[in-house]
VMD Tcl script that draws the C-alpha trace (Angstrom):
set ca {
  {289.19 57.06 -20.06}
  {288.43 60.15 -21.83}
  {290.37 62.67 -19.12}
  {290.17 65.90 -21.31}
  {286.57 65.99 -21.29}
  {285.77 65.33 -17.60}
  {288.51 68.17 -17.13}
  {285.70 70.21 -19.62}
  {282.98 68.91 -17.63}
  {284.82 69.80 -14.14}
  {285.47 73.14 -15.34}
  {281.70 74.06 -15.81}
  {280.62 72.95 -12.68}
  {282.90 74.80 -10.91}
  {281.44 77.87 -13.26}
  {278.07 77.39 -12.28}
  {278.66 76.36 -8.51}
  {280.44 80.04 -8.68}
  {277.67 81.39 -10.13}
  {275.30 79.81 -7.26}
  {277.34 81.36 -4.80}
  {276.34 85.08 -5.69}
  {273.16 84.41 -4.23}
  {274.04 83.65 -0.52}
  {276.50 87.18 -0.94}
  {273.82 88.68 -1.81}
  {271.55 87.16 0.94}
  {274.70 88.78 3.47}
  {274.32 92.06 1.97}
  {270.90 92.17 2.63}
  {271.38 91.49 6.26}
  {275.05 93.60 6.39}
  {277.14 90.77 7.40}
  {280.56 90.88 6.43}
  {280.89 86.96 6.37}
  {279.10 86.90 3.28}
  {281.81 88.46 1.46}
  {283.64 84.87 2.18}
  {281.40 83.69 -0.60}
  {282.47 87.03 -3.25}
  {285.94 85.68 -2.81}
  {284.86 81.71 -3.21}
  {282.62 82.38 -6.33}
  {285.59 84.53 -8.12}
  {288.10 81.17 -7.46}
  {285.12 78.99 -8.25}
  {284.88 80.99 -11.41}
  {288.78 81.12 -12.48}
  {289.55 77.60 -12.07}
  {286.02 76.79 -13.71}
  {287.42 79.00 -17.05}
  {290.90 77.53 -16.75}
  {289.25 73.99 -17.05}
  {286.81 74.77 -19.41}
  {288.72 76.37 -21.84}
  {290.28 74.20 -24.18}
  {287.28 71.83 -25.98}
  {288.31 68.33 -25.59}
  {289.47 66.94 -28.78}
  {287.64 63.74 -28.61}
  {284.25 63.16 -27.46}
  {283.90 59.53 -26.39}
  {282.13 59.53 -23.59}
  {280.56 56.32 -21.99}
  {279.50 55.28 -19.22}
  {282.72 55.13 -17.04}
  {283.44 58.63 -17.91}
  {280.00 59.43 -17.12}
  {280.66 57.54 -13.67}
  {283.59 59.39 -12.84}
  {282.80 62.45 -13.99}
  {279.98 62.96 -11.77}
  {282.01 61.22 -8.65}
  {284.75 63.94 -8.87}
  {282.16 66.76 -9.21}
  {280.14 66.19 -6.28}
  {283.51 65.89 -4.54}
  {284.87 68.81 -6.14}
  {281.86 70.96 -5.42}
  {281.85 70.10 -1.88}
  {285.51 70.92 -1.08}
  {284.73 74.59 -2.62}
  {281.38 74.72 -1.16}
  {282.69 73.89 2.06}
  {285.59 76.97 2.25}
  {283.09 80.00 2.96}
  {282.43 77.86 6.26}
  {286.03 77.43 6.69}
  {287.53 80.61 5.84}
  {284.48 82.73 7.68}
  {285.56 80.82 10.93}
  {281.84 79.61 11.27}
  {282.21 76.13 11.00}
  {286.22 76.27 11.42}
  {287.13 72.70 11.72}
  {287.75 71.56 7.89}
  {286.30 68.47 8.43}
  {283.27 69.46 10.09}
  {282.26 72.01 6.85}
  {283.11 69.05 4.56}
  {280.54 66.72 6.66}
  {278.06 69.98 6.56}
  {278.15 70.77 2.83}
  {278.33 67.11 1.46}
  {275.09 66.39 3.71}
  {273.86 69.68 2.19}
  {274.43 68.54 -1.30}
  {273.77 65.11 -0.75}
  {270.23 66.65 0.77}
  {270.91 64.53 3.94}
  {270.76 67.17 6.09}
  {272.74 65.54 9.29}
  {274.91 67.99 10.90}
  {277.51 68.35 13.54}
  {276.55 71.74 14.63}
  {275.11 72.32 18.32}
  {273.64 75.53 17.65}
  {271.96 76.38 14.18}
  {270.79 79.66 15.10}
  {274.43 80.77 16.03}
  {275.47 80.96 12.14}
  {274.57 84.14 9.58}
  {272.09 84.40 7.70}
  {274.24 83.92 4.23}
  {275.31 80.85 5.62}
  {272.13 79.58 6.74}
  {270.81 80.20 3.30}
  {274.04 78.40 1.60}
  {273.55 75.16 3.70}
  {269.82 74.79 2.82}
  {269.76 76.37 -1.11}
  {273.09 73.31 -1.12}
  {269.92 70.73 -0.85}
  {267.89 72.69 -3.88}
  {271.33 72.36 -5.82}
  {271.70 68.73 -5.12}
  {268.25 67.65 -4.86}
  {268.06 67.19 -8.57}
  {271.38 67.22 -9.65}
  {273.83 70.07 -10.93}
  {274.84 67.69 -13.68}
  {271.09 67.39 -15.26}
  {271.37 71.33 -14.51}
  {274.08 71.82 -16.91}
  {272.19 69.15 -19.52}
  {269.12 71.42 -19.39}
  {271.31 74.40 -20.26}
  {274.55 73.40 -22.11}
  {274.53 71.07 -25.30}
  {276.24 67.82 -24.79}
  {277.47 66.04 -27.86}
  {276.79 62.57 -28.66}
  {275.33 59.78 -25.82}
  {277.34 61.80 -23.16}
  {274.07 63.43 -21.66}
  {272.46 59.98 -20.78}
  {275.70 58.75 -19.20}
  {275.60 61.58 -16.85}
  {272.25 61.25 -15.94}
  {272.67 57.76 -15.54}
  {275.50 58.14 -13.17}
  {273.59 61.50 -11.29}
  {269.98 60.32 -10.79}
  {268.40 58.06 -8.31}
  {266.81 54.90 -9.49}
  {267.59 51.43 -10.92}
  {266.49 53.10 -14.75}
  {266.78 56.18 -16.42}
  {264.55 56.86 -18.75}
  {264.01 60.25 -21.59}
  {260.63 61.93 -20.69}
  {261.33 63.55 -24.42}
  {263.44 62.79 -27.47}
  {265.82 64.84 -26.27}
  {267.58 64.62 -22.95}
  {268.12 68.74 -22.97}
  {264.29 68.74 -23.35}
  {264.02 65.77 -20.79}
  {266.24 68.07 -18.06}
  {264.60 70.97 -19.01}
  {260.98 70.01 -17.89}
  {262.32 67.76 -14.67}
  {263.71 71.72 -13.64}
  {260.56 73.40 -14.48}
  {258.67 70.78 -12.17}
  {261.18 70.80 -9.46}
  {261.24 74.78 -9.58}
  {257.65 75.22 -9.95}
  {256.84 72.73 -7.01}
  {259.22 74.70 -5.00}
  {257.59 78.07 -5.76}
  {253.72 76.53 -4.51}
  {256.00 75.70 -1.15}
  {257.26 79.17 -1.04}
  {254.06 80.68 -1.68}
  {251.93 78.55 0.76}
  {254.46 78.52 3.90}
  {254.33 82.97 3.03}
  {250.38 82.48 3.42}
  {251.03 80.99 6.75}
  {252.82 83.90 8.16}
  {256.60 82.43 7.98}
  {259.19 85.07 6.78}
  {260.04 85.21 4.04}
  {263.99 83.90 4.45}
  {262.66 80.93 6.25}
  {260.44 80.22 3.30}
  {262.62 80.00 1.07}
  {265.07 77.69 3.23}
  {262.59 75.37 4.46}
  {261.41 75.33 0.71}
  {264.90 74.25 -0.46}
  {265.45 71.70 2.51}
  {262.01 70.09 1.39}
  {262.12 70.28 -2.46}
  {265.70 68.45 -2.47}
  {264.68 66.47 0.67}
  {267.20 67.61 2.86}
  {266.19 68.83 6.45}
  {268.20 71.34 6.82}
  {266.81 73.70 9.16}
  {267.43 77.82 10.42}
  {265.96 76.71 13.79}
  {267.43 74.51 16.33}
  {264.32 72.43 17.08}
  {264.01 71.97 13.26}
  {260.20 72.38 12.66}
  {258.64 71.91 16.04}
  {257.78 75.68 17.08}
  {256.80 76.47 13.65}
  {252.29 76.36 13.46}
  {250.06 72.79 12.61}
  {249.18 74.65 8.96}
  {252.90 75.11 7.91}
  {254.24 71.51 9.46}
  {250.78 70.06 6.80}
  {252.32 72.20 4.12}
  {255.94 70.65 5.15}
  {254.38 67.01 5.13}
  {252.70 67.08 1.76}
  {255.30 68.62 0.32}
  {257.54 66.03 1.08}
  {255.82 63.77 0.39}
  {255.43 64.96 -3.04}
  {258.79 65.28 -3.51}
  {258.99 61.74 -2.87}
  {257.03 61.25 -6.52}
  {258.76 59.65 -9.05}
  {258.75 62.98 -11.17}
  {257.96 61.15 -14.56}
  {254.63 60.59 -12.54}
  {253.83 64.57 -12.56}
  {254.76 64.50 -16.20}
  {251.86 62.21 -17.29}
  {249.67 64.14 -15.24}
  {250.90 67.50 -17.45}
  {250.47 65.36 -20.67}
  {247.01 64.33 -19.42}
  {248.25 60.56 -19.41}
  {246.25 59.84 -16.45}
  {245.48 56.04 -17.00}
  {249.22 55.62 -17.58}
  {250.31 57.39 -14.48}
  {247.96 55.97 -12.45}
  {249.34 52.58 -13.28}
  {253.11 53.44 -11.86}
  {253.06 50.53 -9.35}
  {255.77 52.70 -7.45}
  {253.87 55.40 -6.73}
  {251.00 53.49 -5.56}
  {253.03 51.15 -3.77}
  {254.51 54.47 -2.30}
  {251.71 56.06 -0.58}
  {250.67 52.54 0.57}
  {253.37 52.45 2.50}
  {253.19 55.89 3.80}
  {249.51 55.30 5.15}
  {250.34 51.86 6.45}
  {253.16 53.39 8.53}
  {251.11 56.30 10.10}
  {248.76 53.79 11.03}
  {251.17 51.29 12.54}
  {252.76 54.46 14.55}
  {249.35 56.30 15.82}
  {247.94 52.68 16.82}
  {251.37 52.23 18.75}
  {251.56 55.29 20.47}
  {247.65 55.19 20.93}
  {245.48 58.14 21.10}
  {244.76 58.36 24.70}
  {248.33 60.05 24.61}
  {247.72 63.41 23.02}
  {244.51 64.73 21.15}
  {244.27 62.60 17.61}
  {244.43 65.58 15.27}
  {248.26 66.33 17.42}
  {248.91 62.59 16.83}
  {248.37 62.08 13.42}
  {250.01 65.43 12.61}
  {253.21 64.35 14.10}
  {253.33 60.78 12.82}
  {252.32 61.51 9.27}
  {255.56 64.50 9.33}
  {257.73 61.92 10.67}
  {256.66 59.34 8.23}
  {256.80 61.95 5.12}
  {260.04 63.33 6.62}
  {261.84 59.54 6.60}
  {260.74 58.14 4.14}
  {261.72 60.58 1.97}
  {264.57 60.98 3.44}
  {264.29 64.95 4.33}
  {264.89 64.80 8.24}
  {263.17 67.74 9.47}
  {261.31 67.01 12.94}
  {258.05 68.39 14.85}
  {258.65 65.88 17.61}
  {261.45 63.72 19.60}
  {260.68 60.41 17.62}
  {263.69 59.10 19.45}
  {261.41 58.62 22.20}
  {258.56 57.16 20.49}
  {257.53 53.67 21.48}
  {260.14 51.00 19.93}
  {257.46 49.77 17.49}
  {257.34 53.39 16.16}
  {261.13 53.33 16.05}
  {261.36 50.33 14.46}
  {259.20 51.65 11.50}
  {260.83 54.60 11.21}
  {264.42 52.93 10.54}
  {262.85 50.28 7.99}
  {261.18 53.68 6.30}
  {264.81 54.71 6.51}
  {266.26 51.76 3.86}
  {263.41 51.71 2.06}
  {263.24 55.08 0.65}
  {261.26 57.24 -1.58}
  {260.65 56.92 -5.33}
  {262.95 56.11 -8.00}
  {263.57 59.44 -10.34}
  {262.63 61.78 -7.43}
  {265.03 63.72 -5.04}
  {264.48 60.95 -2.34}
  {267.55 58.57 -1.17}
  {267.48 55.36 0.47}
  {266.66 51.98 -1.34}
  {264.08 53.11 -3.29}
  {260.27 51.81 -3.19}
  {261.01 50.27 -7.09}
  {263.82 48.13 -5.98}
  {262.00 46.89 -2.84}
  {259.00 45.61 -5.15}
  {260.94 44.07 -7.61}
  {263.00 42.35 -4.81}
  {259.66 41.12 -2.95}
  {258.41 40.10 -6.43}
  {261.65 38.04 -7.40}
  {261.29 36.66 -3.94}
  {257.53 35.46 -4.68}
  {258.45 34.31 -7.87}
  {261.19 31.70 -6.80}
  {258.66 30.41 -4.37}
  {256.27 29.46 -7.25}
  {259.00 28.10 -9.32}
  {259.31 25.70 -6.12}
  {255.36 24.68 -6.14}
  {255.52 25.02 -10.14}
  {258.98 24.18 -11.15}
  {257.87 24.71 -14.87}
  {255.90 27.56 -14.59}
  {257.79 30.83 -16.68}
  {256.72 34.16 -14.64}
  {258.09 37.46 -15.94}
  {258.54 39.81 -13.60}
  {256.86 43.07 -14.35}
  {256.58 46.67 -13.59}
  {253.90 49.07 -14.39}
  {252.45 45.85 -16.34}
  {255.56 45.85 -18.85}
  {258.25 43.05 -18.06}
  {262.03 44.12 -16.46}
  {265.06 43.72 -18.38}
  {266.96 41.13 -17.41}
  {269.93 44.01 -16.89}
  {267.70 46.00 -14.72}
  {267.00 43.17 -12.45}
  {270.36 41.97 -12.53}
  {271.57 45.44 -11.51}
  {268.79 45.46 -8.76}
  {270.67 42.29 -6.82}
  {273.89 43.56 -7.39}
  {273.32 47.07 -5.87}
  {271.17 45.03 -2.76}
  {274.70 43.20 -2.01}
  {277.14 46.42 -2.62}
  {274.54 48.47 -0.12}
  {275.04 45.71 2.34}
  {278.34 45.28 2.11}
  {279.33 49.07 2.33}
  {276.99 49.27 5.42}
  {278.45 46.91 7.71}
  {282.04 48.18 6.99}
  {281.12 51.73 7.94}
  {279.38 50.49 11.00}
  {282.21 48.45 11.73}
  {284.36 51.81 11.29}
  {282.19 53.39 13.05}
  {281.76 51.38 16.08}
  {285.36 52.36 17.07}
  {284.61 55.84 18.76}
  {282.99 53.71 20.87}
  {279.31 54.95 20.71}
  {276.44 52.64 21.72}
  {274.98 50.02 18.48}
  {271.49 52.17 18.07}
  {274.10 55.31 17.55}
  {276.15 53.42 15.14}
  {273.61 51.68 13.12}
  {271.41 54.31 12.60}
  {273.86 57.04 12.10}
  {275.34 54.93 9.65}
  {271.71 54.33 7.98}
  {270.74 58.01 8.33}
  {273.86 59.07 6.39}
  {274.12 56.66 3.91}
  {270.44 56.87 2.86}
  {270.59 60.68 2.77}
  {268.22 60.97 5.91}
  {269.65 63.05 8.54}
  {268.58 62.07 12.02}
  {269.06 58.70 13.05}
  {268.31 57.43 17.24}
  {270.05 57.91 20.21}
  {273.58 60.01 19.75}
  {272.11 60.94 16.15}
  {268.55 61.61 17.26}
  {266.67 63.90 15.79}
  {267.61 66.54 19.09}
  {271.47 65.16 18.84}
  {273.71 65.53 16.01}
  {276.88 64.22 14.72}
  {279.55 66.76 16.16}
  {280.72 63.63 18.51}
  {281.68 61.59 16.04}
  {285.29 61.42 15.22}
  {287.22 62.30 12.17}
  {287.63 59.45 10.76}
  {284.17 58.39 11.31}
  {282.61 61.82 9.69}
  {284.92 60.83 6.37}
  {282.85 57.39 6.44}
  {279.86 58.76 6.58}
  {280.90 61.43 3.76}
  {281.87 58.98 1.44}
  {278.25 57.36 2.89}
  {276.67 60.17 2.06}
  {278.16 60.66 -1.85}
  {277.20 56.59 -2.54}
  {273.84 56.67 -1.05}
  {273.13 59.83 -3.60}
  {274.90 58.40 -6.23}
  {273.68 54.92 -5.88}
  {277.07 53.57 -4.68}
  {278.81 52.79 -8.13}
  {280.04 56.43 -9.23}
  {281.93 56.51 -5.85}
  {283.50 52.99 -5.95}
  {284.47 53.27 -9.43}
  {287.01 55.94 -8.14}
  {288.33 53.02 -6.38}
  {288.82 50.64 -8.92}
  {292.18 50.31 -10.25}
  {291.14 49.10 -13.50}
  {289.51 52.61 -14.03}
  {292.38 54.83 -14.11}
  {294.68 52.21 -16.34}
  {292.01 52.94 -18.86}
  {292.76 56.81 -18.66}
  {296.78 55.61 -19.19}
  {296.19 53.47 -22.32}
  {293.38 56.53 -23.93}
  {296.04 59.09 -23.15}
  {299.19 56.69 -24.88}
  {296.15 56.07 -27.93}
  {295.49 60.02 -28.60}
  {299.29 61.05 -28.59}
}
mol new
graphics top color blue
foreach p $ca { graphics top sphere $p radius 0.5 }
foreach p [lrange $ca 0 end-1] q [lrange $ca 1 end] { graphics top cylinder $p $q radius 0.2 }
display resetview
């Protein structure tokens, strides 16, 4: 294990999350609040221990995979504990463990939270928790690739470990260019938002936050009904935003290169908005349209189908009390995800096709025991590797879920709470049913169970093996032997 340079590494996120944070002081400012000045004081220790770490170049650069794993484990966990102070020290959100839960669902754009009463926080803080989701949404590690030169194959190891899918893939030659354009795409999406919800007479400040909370597919929201008082035209703009989001954003770069034949043929994309449309047909048929006028109805059900399968969270209506059908959807929208490469969580739509197609091809083998079928993607064949790494991450997801359930289930809350307060934090959701509903939130859990659900939260992002490589043993006897090798 290379330490020195994942010290380096360390040291320039905590420079740029400082950086970040001069933009909520300057949000306080504008409104005269003097709890913005938590984040002056934040940013400048942000900033110190960034240049302390930074300083000294490493002397060697191996960097492979492993370091690339753990590297981006301790900076997610390292930005959260300083993005979480201004709560702390402002007295806001006072209880340490409660700011930790809110900023790792912020950058983890989960958006669950344990506070009662949104509206009761500043504006600087309301604009800290949702810009956390634009921050995390597509990763402040492919940030620093798109503006800092990374020697060697360490780039691709840290997008490997950072973004969401089973593969990783260069959109150009070079990853800086690669990062580069997936930024100008995410930022440019996020400025149509901006400019559309401003057309539909929302402020400006909730623009921007409901912008961020849907670009990085959080939830988080400035009002305490989420998005239910807001107008029809600005919940549409909300919905097909998200949606979008959802987009596997090497899609939107084949439409740029005018590659249309080849981005029409992404079977996850497709396979994506199939399952959108056969979901807000399976919930308006359930609920039936005797129950409210159909335009109302299919508003609602195509938010809350955008809004969970994407896993944003935001909310125009109490789906908690939606028909159990309806439910029932809604939580199998909730494991399968959005698309690979986007700022979705959950499953993702990729893996569930090639499970369903491995599936379908050991049934043949069983008619047609000689029969050779290749499974394929977008008409090319998957790697052996890929698929392999597609079974192993099914049984790790499993396996981590039922232990933080069974954690869980020890404050004594009712299975629906459990289960899908587990399954809302660990696929990056937000609201789950019941205690977690999308009116509830997770302020009841207990301490223990919130640390769960955090380290839920930092796997589901991180597609579980960053996190549990920090708990392998084997790991860190590497970093012993490397250090022994370069005295």
């Amino acid at each position: 294990m290379n330490f020195p340079i994942i010290r380096y590494i360390l040291g320039w996120v905590l420079i740029v999350e400082g950086l970040l944070m001069l933009i909520p002081l300057i949000v306080g400012f504008i409104y005269s609040e003097s709890s913005g000045l938590w984040f002056l004081y934040v940013s400048l220790l942000s900033l110190v221990l960034g240049a302390i770490m930074s300083r000294k170049k490493p002397a060697s650069r191996d960097f492979f995979l492993r370091e690339g794993c753990v590297t981006t484990a301790l900076s997610w966990i390292v930005m959260s504990v300083i993005g979480c102070l201004p709560f702390c020290l402002s007295g806001e959100i006072p209880s340490f463990a409660d700011a930790m839960f809110e900023i790792i669902s912020g950058f983890t754009t989960t958006g669950a939270s344990v506070l009662s009463d949104v509206e009761s926080l500043s504006h600087s803080m309301l604009f800290w928790r949702s810009f956390s989701h634009w921050i995390g949404g597509m990763g402040v590690l492919v940030f620093l690739l798109a503006v800092i030169q990374m020697a060697g194959g360490s780039g691709m190891n840290l997008m490997r470990a950072e973004s969401p899918g089973p593969t990783v893939g260069k959109l150009r030659p070079k990853l800086r260019q690669t990062a580069r354009i997936l930024y100008l795409i995410y930022l440019s999406m996020t400025v149509m938002e901006i400019i559309l919800l401003l057309a539909g007479g929302m402020s400006l400040f909730d623009s921007l936050t409901t912008s961020f909370g849907t670009a990085g597919t959080g939830g988080f929201g400035v009002k305490n009904d989420s998005m239910m008082s807001y107008s029809p035209y600005i919940q549409w703009v909300v919905a097909i935003f998200m949606a979008l989001f959802g987009v596997n954003f090497s899609f939107y770069y084949l439409l740029l290169m005018h590659r249309w034949k080849q981005a029409l043929k992404m079977e996850e994309v497709r396979g994506y908005f199939v399952i959108i449309l056969a979901a807000i047909a399976i919930i308006i048929i359930n609920i039936g349209p005797s129950s409210a006028p159909f335009g109302e109805l299919l508003r609602h059900s195509a938010f809350q189908v955008s809004s969970i399968i994407t896993t944003t969270g935001f909310a125009t209506a109490d789906f908690n009390l939606w028909p159990e059908t309806s439910r029932f959807t809604l939580v199998l929208l909730m494991f399968i995800g959005s698309c690979a490469g986007s700022t979705g969580g959950g499953i993702k739509v990729s893996r569930v096709i090639m499970m369903v197609k491995t599936a379908l091809r050991e049934l043949q083998s069983y008619v047609f025991p000689k029969s050779i079928k290749l499974i394929k993607m977008d008409g090319k064949p998957v790697e052996r590797e890929v698929l392999h790494g597609t079974y192993v991450f099914f049984i790790a997801y499993m396996l981590i879920y039922v232990v933080s359930v069974f954690i869980v289930s020890f404050d004594g809350f009712d299975s629906v709470s459990n289960l899908t307060a587990v399954a809302a934090t660990f696929n990056n959701i937000g609201p789950g049913l019941e205690l977690a509903g999308p009116t509830g939130n997770f302020g009841a859990f207990s301490d223990l169970s919130k640390y769960v659900m955090m380290f839920d939260m930092l796997a589901g992002r991180l597609e579980l093996f960053p996190m549990l490589l920090l708990f392998y043993p084997k790991c860190w006897s590497g970093m012993v032997r490397y250090r022994k090798r370069v005295k």
